[in-house]
N, C-alpha and C positions, 0 to 999 in steps of 0.2 A: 592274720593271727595276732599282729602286735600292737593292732587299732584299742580292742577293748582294755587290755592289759595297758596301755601308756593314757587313755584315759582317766583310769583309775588311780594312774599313779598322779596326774596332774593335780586330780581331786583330793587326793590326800594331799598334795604338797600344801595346795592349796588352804588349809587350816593350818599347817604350820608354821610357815615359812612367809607367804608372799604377801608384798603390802605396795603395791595394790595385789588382789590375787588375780591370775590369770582368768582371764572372763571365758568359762568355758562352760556351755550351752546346751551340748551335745556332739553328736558324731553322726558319721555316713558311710556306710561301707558296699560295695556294689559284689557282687558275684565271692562275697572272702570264703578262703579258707577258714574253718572253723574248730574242726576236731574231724579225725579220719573215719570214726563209726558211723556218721552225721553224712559227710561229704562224696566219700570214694564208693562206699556202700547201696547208694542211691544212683550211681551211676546208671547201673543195669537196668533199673525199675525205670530207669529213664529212657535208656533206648529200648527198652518196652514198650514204652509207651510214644516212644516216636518213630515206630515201625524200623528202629533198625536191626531187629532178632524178632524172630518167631516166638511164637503164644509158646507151642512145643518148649522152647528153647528154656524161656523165663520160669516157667510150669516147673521144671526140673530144676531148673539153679535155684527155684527156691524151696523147689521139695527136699534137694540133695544139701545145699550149702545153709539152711536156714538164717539168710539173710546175710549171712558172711563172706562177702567176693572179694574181699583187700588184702585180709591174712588168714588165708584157708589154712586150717590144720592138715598137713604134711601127710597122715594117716589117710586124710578122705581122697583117695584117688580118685572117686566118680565124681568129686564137685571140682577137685582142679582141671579132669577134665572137660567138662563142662565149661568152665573159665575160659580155658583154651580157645574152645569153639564159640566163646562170645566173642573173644581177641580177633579171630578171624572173619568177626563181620565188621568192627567197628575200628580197625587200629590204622586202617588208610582212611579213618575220615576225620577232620580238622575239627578237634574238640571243642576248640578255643570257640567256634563258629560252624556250626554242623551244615548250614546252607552254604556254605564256600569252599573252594576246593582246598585240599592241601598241600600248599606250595613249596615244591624245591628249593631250593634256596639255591638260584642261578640267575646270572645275566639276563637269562630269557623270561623268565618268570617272576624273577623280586617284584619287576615295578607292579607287575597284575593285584599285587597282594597287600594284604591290610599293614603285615610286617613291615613292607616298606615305607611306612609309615614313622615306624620307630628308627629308623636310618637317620629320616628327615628332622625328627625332635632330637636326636644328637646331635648333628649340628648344629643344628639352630639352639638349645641350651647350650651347649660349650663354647659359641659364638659370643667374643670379649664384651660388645655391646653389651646382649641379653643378660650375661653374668655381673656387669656394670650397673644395668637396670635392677637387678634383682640383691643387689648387695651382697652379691657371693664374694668373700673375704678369699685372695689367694692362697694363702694357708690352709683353708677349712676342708678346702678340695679341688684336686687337681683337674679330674673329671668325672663330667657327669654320665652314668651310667643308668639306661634305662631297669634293667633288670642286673644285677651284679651277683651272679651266682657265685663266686668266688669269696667273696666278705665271710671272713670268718666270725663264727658266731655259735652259742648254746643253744638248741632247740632245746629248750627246757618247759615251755610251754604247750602241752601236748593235748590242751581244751581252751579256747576261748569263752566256751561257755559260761563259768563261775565268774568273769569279767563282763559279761553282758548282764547277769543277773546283779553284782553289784553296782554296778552303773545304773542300773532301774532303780536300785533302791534309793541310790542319792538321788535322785528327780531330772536323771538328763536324756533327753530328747533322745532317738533316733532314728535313722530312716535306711534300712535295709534292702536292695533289690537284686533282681538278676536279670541277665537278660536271656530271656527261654528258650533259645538256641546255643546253650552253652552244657556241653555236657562233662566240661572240665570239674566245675563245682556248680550241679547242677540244683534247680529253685527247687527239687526236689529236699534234697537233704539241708536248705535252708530252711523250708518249711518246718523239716521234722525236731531240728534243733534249738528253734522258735516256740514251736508246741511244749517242747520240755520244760519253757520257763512257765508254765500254769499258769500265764495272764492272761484274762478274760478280753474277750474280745468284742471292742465300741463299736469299728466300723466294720460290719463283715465285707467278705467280699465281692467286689464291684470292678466294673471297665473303670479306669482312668481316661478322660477321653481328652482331645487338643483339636480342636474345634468340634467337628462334629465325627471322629473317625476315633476308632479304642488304639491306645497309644500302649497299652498293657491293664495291668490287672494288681488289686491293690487290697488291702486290709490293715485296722489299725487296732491294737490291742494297749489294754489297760493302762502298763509299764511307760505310754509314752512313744513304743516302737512301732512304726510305722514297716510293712514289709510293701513290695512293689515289685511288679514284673515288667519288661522292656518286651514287647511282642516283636520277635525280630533281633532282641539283640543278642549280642554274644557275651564272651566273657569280659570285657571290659566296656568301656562308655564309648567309644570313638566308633564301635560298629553304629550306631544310633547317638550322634551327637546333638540332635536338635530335640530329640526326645528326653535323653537325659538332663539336657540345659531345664528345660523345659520343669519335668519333675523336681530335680532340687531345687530351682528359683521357687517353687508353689512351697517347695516343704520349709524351707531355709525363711520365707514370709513369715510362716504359722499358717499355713493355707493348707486347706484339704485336696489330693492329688484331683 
């Protein structure tokens, strides 16, 4: 949510303030949250379309709910119930990564899991070396925290959208992806939030491919923004790290995926 909004504000600073100004080019953002009409709303049309509810099921969520499965109005008892009955196909399976199981969070099963993952980048960031190497000033920060739910803060930004559209306007690059086993914020309601900016579209879409095998799927519109799909990945880059490396070194060139 915060990528296109502090872009914006760099660019503005950038005319008034800074000399030299910050050399800033563009941006990248992989699977973001964007706006909740966009994001949570698409969920469902997603596991529609990834066989995890019935034809039946979807047929009526969107006869009854008319596309509104995040904040059902209270009155409509047939579409909350219906919600319900999505819940109970999908809420044991690992959004983050719908191909992998979803792990307990115990002795026996941490190491199996991608999470364990994020155990091992805390240490290794808050390792005095690494902080050393990386000119983290003792003061700035005590610790590094992967995800810091706690940070308090104003969610006052409740669309990134009007920040992707000004960022167009000034001329900055960007390159948007997901990876399509992610049904947390899924390439479903990135698309549609994309569509709403009315950029014409250069490159339709096509496989991205990494030697001779399709690595995902790709389209480049008017504005500059590149969108991209991870065949296989999940909700962040480490499900697919060679594929991600991969796509931004070509985008971060000027290369076409």
């Amino acid at each position: 949510m915060v990528v296109p909004a502090l872009v914006q504000e760099i660019s503005k600073g950038n005319y008034v303030c800074c000399n030299p100004p910050i050399n800033l080019q563009g941006y990248v953002l992989g699977n973001p949250s964007t706006e909740v009409a966009f994001d949570y709303n698409h969920r469902i049309p997603y596991a529609h379309g990834m066989a995890l509810i019935s034809d039946e099921l979807y047929e009526s969520l969107k006869r009854i709910c008319k596309g509104e499965y995040e904040n059902v109005d209270p009155s409509n008892t047939e579409c909350l119930k219906l919600v319900e009955e999505y819940h109970k196909c999908v809420d044991k399976i690992n959004s983050a990564l719908i191909l992998t199981p979803l792990c307990e969070e115990s002795e026996d099963t941490l190491p199996d899991c991608y999470t364990y993952r994020y155990v091992l980048t805390a240490y290794w960031t808050n390792d005095e070396s690494v902080r050393k190497a990386l000119q983290i000033h003792k003061e700035s920060k005590e610790k590094w925290v992967r995800c810091n739910w706690g940070m308090p803060y104003t969610h006052d930004i409740k669309s990134s959208v009007p920040y992707h559209m000004n960022n167009s306007i000034n001329g900055y690059r960007s390159l948007i992806y997901n990876g399509d086993h992610d049904m947390f914020v899924p390439f479903l309601g990135t698309q549609a939030w994309i569509r709403s900016l009315n950029y014409s579209i250069t490159d339709d879409w096509r496989p991205w491919m990494i030697s001779d095998q399709i690595a995902g799927y790709t389209r480049t519109y008017s504005n500059k923004m590149t969108f991209a799909t991870i065949k296989g990945g999940g909700h962040t880059v480490e499900y697919k790290p060679e594929e991600s490396y991969i796509m931004f070194q070509r985008w971060i060139n000027g290369q076409p995926l």
